[in-house]
Every structure is written in C-alpha cells, then in structure tokens.
Backbone as numpy.savetxt, mean C-alpha at the origin, in Angstrom:
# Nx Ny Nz CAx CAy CAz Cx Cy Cz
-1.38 -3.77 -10.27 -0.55 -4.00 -9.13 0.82 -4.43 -9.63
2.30 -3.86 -9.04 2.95 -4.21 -9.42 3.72 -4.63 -8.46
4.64 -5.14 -8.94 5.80 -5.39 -7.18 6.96 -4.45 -7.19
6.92 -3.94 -5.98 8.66 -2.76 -5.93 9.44 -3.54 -4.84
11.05 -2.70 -4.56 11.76 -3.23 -4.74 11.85 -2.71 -2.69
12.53 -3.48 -1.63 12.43 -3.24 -0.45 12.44 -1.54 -0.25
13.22 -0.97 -1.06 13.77 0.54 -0.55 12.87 1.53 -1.19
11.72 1.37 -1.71 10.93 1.85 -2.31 9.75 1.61 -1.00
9.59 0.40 -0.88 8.68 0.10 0.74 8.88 1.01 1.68
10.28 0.90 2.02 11.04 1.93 3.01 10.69 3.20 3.13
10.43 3.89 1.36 10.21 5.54 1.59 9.15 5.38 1.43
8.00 4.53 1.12 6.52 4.60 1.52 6.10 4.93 3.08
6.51 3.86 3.98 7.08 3.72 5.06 7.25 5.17 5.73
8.21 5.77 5.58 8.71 6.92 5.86 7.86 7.66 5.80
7.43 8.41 4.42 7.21 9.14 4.13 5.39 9.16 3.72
4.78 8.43 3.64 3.37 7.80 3.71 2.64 7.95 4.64
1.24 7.39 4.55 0.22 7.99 5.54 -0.55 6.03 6.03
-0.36 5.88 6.93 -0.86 4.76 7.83 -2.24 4.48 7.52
-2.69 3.76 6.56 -4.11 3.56 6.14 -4.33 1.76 5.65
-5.66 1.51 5.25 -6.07 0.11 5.33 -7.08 0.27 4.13
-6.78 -0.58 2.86 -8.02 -0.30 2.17 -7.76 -1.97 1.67
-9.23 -1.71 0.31 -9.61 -2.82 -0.05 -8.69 -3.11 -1.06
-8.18 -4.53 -1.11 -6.98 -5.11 -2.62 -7.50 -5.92 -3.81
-8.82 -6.31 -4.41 -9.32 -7.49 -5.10 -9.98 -8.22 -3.79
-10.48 -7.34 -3.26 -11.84 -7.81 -2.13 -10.95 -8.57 -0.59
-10.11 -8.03 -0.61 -9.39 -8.32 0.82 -8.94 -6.96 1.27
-8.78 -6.84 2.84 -8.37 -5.71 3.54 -7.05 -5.62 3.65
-6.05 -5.07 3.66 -5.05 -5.01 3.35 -4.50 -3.68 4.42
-3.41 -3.53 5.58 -3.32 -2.58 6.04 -1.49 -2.61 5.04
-1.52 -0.41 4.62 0.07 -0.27 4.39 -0.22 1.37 4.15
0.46 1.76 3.27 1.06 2.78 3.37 0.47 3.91 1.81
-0.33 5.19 2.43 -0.69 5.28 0.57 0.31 6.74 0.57
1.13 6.52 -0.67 1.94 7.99 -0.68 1.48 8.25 -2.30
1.26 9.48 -2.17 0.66 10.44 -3.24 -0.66 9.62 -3.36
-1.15 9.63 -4.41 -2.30 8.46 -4.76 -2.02 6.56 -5.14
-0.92 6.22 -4.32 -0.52 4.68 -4.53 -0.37 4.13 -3.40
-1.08 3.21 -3.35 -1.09 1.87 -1.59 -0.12 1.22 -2.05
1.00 1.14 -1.09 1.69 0.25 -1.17 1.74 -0.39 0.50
2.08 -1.90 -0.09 1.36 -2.81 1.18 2.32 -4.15 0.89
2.98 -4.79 1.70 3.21 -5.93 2.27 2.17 -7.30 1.76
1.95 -8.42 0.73 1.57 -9.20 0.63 2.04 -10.63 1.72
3.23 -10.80 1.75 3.88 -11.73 2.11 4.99 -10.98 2.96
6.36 -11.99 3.49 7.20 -11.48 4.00 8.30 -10.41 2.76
8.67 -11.35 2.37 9.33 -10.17 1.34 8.70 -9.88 -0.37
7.26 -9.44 -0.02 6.43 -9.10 -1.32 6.00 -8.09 -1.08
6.23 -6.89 -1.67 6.20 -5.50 -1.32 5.25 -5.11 -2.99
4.13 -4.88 -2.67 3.57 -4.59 -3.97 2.37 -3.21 -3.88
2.38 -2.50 -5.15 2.00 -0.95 -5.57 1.12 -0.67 -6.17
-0.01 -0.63 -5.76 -1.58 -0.24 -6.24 -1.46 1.01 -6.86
-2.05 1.18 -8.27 -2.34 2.07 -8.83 -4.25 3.01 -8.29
-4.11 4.13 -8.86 -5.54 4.26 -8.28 -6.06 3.86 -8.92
-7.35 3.41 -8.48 -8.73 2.38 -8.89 -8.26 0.99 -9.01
-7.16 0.02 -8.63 -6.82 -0.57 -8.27 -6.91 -1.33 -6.34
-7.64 -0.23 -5.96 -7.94 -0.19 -4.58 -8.75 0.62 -4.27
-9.81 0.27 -3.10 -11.24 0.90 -2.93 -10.90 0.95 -1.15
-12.12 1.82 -0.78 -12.29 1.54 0.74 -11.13 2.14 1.70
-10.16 3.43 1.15 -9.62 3.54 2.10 -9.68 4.51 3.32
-9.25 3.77 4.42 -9.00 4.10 5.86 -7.88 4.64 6.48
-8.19 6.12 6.51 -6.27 6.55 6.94 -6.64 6.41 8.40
-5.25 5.93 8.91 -5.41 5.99 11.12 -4.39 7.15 10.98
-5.40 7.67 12.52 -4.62 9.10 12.74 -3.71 8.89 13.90
C-alpha cells in the first residue's frame, strides 16, 4: 500500500469503477482502476493497493 498524491485520487475517481473490497481485514469502499483500489483512509489520506494487497471485491453497478 502506498499513499498518492490528491490528483491521482481525482483520476481514479473519474475514471474508475465504484467498488468495496477487503484492506488488512477491513471493508473499505473506493475506486479500482486497472487492477489497483485506490481508497480514502482518512480525510486527506489517499492510498493505492497493489493486487493481492486486497481481497473481496464488490463493484456497484
């Protein structure tokens, strides 16, 4: 997991698919573009799951 930078959130955001998976055994709703969840920890903590770094995901249609 790493942390990115707001404008990187932004084109997740944009351009990403509306889904909810598992983070180190918590549910976590954000954004997975190509094969990477990126998700909102805090107010301004914007951080980037690699795959197998995250399990369980849920795209909403």
């Amino acid at each position: 997991m790493q942390r990115i930078s707001p404008d990187r959130f932004c084109i997740a955001k944009q351009q990403g698919r509306l889904v909810s998976a598992t983070v180190l055994g918590k549910r976590r709703d954000g954004y997975l573009l190509g094969n990477k969840f990126v998700f909102t920890k805090q107010q301004d903590c914007w951080l980037e799951c690699q795959p197998g770094e995250f399990a369980q995901v849920k795209v909403w249609r």
